[in-house]
Residue frames relative to the residue before (quaternion, step in Angstrom):
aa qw qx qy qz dx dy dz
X 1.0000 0.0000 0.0000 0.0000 0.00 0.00 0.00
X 0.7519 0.3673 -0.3318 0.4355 3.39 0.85 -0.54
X 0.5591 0.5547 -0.3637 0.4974 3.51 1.29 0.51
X 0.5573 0.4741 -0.3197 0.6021 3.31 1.26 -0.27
X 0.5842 0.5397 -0.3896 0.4643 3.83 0.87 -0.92
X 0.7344 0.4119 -0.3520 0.4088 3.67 0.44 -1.07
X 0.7417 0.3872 -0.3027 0.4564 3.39 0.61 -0.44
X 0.5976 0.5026 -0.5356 0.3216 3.21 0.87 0.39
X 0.5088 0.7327 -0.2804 0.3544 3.13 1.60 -0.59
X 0.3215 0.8719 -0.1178 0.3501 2.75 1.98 -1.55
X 0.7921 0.3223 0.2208 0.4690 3.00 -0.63 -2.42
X 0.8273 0.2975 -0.1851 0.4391 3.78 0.92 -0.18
X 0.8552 0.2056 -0.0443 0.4738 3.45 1.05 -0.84
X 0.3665 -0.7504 0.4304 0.3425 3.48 2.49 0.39
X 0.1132 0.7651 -0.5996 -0.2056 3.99 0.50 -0.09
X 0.3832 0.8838 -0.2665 0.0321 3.00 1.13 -0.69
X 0.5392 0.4968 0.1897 0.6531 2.34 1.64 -2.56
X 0.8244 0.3012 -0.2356 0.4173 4.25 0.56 -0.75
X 0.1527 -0.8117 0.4284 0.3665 3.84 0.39 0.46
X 0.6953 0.4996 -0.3880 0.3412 3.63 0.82 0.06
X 0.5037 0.5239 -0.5062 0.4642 3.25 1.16 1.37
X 0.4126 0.6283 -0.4932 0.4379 3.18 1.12 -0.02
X 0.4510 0.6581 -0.3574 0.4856 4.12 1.51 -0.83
X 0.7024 0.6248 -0.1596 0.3014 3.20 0.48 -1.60
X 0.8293 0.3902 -0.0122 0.3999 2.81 0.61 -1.76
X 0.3102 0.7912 -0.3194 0.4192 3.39 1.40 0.04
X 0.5984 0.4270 -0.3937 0.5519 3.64 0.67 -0.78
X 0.6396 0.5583 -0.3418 0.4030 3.35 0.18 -1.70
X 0.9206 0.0020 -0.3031 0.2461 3.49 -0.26 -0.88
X 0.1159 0.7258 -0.5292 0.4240 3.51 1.77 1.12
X 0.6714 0.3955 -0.3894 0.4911 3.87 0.58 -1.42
X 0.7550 0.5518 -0.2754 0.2229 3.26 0.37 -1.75
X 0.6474 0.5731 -0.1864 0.4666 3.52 1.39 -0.53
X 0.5838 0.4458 -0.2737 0.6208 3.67 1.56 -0.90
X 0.7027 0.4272 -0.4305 0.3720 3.66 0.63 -0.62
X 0.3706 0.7014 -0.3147 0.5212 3.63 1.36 -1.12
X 0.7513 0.4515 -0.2258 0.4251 3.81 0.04 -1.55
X 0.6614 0.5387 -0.2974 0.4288 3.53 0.47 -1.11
X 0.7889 0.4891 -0.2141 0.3043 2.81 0.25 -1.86
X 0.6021 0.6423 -0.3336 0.3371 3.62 1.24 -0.92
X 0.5280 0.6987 -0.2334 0.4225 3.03 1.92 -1.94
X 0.7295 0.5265 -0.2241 0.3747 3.14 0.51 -1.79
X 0.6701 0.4823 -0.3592 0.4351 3.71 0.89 -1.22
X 0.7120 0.4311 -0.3515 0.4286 3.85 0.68 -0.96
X 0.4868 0.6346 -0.5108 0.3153 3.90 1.18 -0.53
X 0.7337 0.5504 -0.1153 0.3813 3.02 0.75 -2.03
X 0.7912 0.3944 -0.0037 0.4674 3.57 0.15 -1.78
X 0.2260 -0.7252 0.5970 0.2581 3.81 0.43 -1.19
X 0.6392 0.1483 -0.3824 0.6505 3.31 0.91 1.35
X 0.4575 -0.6701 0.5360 0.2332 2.73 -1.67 1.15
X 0.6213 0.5884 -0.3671 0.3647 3.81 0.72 0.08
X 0.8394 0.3248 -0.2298 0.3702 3.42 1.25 -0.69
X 0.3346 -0.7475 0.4719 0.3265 3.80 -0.20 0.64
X 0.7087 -0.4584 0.4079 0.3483 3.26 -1.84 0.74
X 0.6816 0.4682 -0.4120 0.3828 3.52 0.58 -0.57
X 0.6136 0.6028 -0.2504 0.4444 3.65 1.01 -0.94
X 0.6555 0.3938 -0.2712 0.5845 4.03 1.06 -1.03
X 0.5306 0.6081 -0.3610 0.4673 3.80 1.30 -0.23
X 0.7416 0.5434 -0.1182 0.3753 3.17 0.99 -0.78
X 0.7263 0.3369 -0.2664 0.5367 3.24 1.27 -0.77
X 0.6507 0.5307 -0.4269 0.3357 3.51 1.17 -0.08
X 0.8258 0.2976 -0.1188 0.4641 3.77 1.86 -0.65
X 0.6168 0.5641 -0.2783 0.4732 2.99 1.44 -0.77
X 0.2723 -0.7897 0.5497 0.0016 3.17 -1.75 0.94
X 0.8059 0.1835 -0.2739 0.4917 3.06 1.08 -0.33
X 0.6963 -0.5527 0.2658 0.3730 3.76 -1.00 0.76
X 0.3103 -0.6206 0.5983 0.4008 3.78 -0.92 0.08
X 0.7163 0.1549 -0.3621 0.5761 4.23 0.33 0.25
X 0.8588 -0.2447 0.3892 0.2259 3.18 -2.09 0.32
X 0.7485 0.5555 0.0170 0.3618 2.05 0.13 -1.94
X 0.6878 0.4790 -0.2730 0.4722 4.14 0.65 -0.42
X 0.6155 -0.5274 0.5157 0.2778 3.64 -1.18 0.14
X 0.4181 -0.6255 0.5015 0.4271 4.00 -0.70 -0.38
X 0.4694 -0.6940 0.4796 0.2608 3.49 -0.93 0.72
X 0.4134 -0.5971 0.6409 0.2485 3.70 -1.42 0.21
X 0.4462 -0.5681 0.6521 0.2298 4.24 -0.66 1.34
X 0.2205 -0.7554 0.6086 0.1017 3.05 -1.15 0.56
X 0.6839 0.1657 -0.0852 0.7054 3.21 1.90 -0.42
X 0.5567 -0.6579 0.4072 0.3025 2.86 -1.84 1.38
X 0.6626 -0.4249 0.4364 0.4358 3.73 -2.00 0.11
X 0.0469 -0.5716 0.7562 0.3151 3.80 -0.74 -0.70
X 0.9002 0.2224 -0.1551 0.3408 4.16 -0.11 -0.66
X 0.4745 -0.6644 0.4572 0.3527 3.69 -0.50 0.93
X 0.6716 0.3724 -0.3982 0.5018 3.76 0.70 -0.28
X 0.7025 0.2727 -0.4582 0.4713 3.65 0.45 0.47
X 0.5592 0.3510 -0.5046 0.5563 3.60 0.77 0.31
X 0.6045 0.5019 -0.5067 0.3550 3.87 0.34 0.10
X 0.6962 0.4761 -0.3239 0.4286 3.73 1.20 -0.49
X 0.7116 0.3525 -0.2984 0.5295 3.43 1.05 -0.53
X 0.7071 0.3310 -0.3687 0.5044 3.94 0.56 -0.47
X 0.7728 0.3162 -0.2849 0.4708 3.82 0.68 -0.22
X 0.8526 0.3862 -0.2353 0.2619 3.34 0.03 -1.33
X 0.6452 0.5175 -0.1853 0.5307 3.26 1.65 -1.12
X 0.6595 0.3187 -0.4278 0.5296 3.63 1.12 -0.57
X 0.5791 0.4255 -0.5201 0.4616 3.92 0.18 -0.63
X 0.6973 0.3838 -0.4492 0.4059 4.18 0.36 -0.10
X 0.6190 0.5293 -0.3963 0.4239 3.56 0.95 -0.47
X 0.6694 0.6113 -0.2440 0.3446 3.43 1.31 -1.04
X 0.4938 0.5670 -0.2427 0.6130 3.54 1.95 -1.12
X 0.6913 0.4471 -0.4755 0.3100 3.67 0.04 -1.00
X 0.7067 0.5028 -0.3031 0.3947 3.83 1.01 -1.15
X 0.5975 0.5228 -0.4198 0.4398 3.69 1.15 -0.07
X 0.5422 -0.6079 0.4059 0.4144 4.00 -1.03 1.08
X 0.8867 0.0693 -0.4233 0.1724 3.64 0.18 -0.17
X 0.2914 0.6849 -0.5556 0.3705 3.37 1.65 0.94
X 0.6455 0.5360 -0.2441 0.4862 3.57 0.77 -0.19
X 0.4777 0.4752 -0.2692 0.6881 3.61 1.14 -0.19
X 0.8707 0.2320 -0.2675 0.3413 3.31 -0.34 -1.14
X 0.5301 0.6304 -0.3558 0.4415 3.63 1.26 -0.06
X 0.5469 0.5519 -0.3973 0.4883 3.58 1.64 -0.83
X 0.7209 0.4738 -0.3182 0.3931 3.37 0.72 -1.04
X 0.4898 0.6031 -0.4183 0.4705 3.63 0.98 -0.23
X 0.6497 0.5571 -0.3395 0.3903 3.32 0.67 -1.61
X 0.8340 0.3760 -0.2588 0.3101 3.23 0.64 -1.52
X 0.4962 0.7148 -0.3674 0.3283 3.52 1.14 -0.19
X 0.7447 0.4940 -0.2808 0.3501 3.01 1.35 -1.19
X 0.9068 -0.0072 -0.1846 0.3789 3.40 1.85 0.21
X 0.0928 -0.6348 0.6421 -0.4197 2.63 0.51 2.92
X 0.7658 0.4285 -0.3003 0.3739 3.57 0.42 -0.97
X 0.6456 0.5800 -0.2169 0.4469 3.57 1.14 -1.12
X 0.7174 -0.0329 -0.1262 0.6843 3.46 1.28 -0.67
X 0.2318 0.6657 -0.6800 0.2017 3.44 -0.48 0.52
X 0.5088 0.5227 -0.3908 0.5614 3.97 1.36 -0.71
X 0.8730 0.1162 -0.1138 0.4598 3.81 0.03 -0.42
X 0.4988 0.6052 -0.4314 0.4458 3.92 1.18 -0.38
X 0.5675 0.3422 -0.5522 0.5059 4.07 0.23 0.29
X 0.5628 0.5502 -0.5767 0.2188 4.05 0.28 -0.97
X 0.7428 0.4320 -0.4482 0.2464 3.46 -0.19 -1.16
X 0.6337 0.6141 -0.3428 0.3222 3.33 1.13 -0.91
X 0.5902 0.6082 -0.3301 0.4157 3.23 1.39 -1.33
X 0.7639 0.5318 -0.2241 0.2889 3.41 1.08 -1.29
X 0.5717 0.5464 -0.2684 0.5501 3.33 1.83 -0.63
X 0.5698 0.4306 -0.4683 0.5202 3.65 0.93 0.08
X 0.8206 0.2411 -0.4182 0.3060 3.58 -0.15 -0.75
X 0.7285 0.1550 -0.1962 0.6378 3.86 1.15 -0.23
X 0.3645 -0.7454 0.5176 0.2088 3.65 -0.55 0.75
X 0.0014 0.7715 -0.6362 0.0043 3.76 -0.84 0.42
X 0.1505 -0.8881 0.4342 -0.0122 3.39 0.97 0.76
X 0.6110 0.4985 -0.3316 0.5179 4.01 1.09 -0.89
X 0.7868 0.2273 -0.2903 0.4950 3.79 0.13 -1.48
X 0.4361 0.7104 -0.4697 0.2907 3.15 0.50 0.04
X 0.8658 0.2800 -0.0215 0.4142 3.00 0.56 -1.60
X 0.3736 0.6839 -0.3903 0.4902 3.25 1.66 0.59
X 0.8800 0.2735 -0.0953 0.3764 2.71 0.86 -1.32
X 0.4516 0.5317 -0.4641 0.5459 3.70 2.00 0.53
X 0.6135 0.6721 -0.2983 0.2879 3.51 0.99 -0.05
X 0.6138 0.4711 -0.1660 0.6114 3.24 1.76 -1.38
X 0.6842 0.5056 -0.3229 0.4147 3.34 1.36 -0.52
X 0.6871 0.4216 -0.3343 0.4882 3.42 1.08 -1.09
X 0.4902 0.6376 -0.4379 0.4017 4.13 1.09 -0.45
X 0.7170 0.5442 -0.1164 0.4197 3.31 1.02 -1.30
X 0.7240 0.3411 -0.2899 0.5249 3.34 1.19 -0.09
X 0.3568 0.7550 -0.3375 0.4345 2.99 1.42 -0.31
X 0.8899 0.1329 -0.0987 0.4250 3.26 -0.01 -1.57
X 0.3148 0.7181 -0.4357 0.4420 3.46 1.60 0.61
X 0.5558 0.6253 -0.2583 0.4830 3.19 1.44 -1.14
X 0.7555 0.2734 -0.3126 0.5066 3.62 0.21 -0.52
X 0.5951 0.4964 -0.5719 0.2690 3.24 0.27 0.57
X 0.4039 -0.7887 0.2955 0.3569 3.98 0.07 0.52
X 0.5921 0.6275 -0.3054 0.4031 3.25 1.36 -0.66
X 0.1688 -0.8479 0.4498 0.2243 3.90 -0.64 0.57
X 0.1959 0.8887 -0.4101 0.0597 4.07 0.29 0.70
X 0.5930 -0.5940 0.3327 0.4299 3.52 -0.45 0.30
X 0.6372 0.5227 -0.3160 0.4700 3.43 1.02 -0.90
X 0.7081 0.5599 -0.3257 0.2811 3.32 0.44 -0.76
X 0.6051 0.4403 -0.3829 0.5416 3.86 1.65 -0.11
X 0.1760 0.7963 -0.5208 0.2524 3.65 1.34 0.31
X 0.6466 0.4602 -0.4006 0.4578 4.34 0.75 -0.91
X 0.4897 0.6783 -0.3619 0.4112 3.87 1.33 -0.98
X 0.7573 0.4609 -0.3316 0.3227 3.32 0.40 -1.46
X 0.7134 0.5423 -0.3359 0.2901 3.86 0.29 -0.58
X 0.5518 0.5664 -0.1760 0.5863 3.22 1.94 -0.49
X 0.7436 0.3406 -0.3045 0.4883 3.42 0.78 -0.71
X 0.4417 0.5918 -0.3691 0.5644 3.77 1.60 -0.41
X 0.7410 0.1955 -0.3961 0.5059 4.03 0.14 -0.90
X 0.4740 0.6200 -0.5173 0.3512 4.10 0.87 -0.34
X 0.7424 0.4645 -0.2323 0.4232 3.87 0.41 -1.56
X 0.5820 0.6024 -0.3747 0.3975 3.86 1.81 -1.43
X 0.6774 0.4771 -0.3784 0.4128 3.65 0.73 -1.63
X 0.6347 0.6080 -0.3403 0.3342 3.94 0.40 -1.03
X 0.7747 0.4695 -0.1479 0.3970 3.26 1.08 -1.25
X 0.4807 0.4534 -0.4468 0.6031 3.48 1.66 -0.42
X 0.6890 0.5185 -0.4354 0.2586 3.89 0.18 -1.55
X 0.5093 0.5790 -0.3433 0.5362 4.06 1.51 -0.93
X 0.5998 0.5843 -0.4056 0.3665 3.48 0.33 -1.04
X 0.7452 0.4985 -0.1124 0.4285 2.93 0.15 -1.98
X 0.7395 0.5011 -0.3102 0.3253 3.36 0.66 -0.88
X 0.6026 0.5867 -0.2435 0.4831 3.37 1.70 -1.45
X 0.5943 0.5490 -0.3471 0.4743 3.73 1.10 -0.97
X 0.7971 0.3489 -0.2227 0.4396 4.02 0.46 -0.97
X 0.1819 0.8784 -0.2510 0.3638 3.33 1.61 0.08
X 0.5454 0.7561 -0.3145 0.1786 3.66 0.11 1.07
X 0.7648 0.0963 -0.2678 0.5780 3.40 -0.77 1.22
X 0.8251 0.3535 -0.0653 0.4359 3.43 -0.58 -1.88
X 0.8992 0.2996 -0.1071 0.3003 2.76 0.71 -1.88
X 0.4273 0.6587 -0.4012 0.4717 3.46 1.69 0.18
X 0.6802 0.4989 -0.3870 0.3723 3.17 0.84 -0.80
X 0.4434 0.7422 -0.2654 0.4268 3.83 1.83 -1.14
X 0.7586 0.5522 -0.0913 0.3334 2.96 0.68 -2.12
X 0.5181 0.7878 -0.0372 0.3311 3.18 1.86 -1.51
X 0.8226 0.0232 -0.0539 0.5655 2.85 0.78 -1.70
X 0.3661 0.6467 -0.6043 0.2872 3.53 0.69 0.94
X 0.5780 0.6722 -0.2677 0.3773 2.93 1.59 -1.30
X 0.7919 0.2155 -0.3184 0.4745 3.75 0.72 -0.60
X 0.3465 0.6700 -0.5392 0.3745 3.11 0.53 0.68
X 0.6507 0.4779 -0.1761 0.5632 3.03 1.13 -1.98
X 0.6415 0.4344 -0.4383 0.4557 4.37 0.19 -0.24
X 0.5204 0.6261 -0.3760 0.4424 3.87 1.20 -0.78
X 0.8783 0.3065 -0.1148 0.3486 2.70 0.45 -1.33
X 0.6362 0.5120 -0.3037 0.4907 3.52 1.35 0.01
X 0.5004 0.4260 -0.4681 0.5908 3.46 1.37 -0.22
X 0.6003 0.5099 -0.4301 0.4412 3.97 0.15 -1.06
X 0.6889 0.4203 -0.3302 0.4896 3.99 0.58 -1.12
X 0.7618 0.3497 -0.3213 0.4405 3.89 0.37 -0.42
X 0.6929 0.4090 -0.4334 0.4059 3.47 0.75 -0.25
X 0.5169 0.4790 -0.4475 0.5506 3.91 1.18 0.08
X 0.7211 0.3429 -0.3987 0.4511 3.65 0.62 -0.40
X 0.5972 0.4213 -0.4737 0.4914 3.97 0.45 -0.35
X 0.8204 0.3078 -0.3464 0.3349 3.86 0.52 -0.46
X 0.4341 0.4879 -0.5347 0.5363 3.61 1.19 0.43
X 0.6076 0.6135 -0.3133 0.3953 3.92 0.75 -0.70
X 0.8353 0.2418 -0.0258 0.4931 3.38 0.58 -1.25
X 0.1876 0.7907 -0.4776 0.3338 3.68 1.83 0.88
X 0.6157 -0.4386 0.4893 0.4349 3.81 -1.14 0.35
X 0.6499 0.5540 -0.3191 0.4110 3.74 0.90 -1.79
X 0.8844 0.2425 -0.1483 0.3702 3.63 0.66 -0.47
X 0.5122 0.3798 -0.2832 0.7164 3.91 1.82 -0.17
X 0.0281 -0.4083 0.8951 0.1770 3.67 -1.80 -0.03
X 0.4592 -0.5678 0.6010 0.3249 3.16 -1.61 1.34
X 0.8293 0.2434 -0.1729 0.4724 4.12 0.45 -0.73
X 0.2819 -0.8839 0.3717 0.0342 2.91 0.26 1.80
X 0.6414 -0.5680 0.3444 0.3840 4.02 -0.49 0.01
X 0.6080 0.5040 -0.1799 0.5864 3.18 1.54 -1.59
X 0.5733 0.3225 -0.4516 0.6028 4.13 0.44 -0.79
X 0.8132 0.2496 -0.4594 0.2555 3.43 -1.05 -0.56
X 0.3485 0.7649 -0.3613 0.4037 4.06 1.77 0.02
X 0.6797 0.5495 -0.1005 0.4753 2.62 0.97 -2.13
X 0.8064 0.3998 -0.1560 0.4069 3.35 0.44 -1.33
X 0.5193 0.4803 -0.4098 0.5759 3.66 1.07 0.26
X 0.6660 0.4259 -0.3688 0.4889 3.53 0.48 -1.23
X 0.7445 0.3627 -0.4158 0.3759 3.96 0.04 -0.72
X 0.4133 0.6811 -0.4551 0.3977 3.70 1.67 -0.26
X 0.8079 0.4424 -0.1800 0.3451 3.32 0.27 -1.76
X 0.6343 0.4790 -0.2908 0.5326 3.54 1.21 -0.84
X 0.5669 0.5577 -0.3473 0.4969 3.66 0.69 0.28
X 0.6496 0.4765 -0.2349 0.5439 3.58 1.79 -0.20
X 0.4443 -0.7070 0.4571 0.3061 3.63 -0.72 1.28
X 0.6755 0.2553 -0.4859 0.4923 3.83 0.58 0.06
X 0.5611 -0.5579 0.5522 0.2627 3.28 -1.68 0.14
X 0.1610 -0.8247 0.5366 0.0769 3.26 -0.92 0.96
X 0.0696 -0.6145 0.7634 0.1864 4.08 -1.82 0.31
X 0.0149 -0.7535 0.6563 0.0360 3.04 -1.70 0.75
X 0.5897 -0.6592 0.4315 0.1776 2.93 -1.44 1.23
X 0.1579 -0.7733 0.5938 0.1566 3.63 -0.47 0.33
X 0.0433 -0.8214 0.5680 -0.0274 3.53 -0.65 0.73
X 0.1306 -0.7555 0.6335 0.1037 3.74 0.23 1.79
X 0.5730 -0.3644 0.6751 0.2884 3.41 -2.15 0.53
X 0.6603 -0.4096 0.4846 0.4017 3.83 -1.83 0.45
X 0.7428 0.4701 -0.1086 0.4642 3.46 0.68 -1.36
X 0.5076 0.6227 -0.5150 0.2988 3.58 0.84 -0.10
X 0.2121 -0.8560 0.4385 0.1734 3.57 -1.39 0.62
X 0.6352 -0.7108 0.2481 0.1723 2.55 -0.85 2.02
X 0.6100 0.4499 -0.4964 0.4231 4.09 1.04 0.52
X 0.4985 0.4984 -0.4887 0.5141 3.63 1.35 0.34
X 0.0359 -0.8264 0.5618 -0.0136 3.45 -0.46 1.04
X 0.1187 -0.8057 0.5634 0.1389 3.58 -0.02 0.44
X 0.6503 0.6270 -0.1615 0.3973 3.70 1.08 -1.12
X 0.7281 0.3888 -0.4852 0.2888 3.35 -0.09 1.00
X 0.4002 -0.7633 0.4986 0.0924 3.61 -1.42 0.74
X 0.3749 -0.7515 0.2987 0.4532 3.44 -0.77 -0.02
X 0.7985 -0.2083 0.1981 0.5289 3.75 -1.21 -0.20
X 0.8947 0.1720 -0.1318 0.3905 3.87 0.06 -0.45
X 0.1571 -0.8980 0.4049 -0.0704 2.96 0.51 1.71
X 0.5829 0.4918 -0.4770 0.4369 3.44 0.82 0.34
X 0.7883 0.3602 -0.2972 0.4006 3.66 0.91 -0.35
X 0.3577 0.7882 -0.4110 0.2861 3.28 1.71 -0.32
X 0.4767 -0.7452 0.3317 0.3279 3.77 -0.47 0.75
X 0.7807 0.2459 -0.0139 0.5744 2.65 1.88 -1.63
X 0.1342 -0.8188 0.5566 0.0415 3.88 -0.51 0.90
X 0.1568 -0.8371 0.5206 0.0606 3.31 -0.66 1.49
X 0.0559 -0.8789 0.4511 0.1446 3.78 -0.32 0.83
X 0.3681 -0.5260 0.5202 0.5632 3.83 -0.92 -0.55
X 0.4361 -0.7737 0.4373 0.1415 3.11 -1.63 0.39
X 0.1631 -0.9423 0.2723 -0.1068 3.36 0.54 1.93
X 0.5938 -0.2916 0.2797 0.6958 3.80 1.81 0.35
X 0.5419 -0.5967 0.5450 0.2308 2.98 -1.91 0.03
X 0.6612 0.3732 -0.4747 0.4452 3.35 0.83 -0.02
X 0.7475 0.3682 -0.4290 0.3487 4.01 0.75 -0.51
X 0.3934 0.6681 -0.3990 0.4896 3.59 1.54 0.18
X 0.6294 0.4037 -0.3556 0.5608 3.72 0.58 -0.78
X 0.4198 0.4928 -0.5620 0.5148 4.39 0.86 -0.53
X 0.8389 0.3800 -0.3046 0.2430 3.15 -0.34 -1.37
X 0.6618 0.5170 -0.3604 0.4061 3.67 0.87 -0.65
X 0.7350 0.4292 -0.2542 0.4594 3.38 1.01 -0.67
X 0.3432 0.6819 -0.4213 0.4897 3.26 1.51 0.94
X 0.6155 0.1048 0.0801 0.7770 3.44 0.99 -1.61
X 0.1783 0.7336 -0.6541 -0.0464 3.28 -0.92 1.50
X 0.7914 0.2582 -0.4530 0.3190 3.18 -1.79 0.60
X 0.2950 0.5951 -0.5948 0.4528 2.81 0.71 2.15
X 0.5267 -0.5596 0.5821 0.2658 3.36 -1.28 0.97
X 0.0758 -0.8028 0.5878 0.0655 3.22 -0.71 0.76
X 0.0321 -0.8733 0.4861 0.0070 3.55 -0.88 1.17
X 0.2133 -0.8657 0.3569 0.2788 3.41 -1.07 0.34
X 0.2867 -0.7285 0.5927 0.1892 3.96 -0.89 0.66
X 0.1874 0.6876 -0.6841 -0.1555 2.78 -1.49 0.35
X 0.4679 -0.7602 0.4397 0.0994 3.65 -0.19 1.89
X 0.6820 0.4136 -0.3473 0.4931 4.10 0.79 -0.67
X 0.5535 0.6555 -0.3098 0.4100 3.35 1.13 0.10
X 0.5299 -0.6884 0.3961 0.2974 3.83 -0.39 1.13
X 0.7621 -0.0332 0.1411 0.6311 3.91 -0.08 0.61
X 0.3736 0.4914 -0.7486 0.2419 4.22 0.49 0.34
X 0.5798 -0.2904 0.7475 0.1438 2.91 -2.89 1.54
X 0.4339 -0.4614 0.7108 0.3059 2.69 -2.06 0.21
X 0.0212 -0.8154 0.5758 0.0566 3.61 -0.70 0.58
X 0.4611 -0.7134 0.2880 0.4422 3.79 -0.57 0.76
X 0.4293 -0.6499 0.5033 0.3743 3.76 -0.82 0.24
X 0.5525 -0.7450 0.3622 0.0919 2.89 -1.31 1.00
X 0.6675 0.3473 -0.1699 0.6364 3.64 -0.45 0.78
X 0.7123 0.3635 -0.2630 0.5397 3.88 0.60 -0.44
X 0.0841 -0.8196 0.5659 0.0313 3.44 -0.46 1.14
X 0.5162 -0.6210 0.4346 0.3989 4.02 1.35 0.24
């Protein structure tokens, strides 16, 4: 954001050319410089180099397929311990790397891409357009469909499809929707007689059509094909605030089906696992399950099993905590 700030400043106020944006622009690269700082910190806490992020040393020790196309498959450097985390990186992630390289796994991933932001801007993504019809600006314009259309571009080779990942889009399409909205401004303010009336009814055209453009995006958004009304994570949530509402502490076993997919994760805990109320484990037998309980004792121990229609938590058997 604070890269997207300077350049709006950029693209709007030339700072170049005005020395009292150089005032301005301070914050921006205050943020841009503390974030810059952290992040380095963070990379040398984690990794032992300030250059390489935790997510990247994560990668070369488990991951198998590439994050572009365009790369080879990697060699793990370290072994699995659980069949659902060797099922995401030897199955799910390679059978997605393997789709992206076929013509219409690649197509149909654009269209993912773009869903994930029609809905987010669809409330302000018609303005510029409206605004380039009634007064053309053909230059910023096309700067700025350029940095945008580059940017999706090389989003495109990446095979995975995630919301976060069109995150570089968003600061461009934010100074794309900012410049329109001042140019409307301005226009509505200088606006008179004839031409208010001109100005007027372009405008409701332009609300037609932007209410007509968001209600097709909130209902392609909120479709069965793309919401389960009874999500995994709410009914997660809603066990976990169950159990923590009980005066003993509890660990539960999770027990995935063969078929269970391995991006529903129920299993994970936070950083200080001796005080944690609730402890969520994989389920590995009863005799290395009883190891674990007699790690953290006088916990209820319970078992799930989550691929199961409507399964209770129910207490496991033989394991008194």
């Amino acid at each position: 954001m604070a890269g997207g700030y300077l350049l709006y400043l950029t693209v709007q106020n030339r700072w170049w050319s005005q020395s009292r944006c150089y005032v301005a622009a301070i914050p921006g690269l205050l943020v841009l410089a503390a974030g810059m700082t952290l992040q380095v910190m963070h990379n040398h806490s984690a990794t032992g180099r300030w250059t390489e992020l935790p997510y990247q040393f994560h990668e070369k020790q488990y991951a198998i397929a590439p994050n572009f196309m365009w790369a080879t498959p990697n060699t793990p450097t370290q072994p699995y311990h659980y069949d659902s985390i060797r099922q995401v990186y030897e199955t799910l992630a390679m059978d997605n790397y393997r789709e992206a390289h076929t013509v219409l796994g690649y197509v149909e991933r654009w269209g993912r891409r773009i869903l994930h932001i029609v809905p987010g801007w669809s409330i302000f993504g018609i303005l510029p357009f409206f605004c380039l019809w009634i007064q053309p600006r053909p230059r910023l314009y096309i700067v700025l469909g350029l940095m945008f259309g580059i940017q999706f571009v090389l989003h495109s080779f990446v095979p995975a499809v995630m919301s976060h990942y069109v995150a570089p889009l968003v600061p461009i399409a934010v100074i794309f929707t900012g410049v329109a909205l001042r140019w409307l401004k301005n226009q509505i303010d200088q606006a008179r007689g004839a031409h208010a009336t001109h100005t007027l009814g372009h405008g409701s055209g332009f609300v037609l059509a932007l209410v007509a453009l968001q209600t097709i995006a909130l209902a392609v958004t909120w479709s069965p094909h793309f919401v389960n009304p009874i999500h995994w994570s709410q009914r997660r949530t809603q066990m976990l605030s169950q159990l923590q509402q009980d005066s003993r502490p509890s660990i539960v076993f999770v027990k995935y089906n063969p078929e269970h997919n391995a991006e529903v994760e129920w299993i994970y805990n936070g950083a200080d696992l001796a005080t944690s109320k609730v402890l969520w484990a994989h389920d590995r037998g009863p005799e290395l399950n009883a190891k674990v309980s007699k790690c953290y004792p006088g916990r209820q121990a319970w078992l799930l099993q989550p691929d199961e229609p409507d399964s209770p938590l129910v207490a496991y058997p033989g394991l008194e905590g």
